[in-house]
C-alpha positions in Angstrom: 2.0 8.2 -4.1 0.5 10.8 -1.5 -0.1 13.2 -4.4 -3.2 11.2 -5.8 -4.9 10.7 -1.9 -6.9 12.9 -1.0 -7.5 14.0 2.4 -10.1 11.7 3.7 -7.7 9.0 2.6 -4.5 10.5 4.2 -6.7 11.1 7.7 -7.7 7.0 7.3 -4.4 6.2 6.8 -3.2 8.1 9.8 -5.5 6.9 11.9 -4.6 3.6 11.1 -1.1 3.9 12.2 -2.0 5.3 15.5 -4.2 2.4 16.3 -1.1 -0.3 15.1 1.1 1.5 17.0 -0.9 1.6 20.6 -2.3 -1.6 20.3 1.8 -2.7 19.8 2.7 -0.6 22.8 -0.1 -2.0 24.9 -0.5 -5.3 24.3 2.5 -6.7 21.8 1.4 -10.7 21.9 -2.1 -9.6 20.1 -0.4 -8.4 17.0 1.8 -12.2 17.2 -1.5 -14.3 15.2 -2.3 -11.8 12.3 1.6 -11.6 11.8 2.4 -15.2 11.9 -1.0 -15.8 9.0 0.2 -13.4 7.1 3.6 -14.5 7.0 2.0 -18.6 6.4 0.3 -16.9 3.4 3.6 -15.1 2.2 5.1 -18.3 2.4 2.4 -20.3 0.5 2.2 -17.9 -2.0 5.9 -17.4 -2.6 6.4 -21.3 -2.2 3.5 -23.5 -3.1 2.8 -27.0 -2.1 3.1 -30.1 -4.7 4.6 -27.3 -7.2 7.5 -29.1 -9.2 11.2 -28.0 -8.5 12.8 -26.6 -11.3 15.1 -28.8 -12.9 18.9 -28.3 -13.7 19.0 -26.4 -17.2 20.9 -28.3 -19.9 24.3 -26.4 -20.4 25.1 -25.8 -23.9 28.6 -24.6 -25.6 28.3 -21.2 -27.0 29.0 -21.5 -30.6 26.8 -24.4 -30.8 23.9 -22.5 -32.7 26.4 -20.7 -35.2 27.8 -24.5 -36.0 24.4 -26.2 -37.5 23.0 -24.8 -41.1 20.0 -22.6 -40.8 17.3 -24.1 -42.8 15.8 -20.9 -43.9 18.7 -18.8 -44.4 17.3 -17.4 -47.6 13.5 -16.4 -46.5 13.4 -12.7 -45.3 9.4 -13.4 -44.6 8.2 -14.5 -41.5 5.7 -17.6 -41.0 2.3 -16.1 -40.6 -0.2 -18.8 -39.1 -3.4 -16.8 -40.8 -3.8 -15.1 -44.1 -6.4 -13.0 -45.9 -8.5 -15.2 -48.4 -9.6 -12.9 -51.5 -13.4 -13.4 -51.8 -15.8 -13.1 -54.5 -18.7 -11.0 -52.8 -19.8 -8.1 -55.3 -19.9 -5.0 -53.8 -23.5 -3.8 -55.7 -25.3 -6.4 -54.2 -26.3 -4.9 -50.4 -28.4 -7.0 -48.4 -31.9 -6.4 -48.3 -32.4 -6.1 -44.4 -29.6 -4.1 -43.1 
């Protein structure tokens, strides 16, 4: 990660840290509100309101797919939901604005 920053970046960074660290050892109950919104916003984000529980998943046995007959047991080709439509355009006649 420190490989790509360069050292205008590096100097920021430090900087940065410094000032965390003082304003911690100074005056500890100022760094208390941007901790306590960011951790509301963690929490909001990682659990959000009116979003539905999941639900109990159904348990099935573990044989039960081998048990029922495959309906397509003897097609090798997969369904395709699009396919190429052959048309009839000639290839001599080019348009005449181009």
């Amino acid at each position: 990660m420190f490989r790509k920053m360069n050292l205008l970046s590096v100097i920021i960074l430090a900087l940065v840290v410094i000032g965390i660290i003082t304003q911690t050892i100074s005056n500890p109950y100022q760094l208390l509100i941007p901790v306590a919104v960011f951790g509301v916003i963690y929490l909001l984000y990682k659990f959000p309101p009116g979003a539905a529980r999941p639900k109990a998943k159904p348990r099935y046995k573990a044989g039960a797919r081998k048990d029922q007959p495959s309906a397509n047991k003897g097609k090798t080709r997969k369904h395709m939901p699009f396919r190429v439509i052959e048309g009839g355009k000639d290839d001599d006649n080019l348009p005449k604005y181009h």
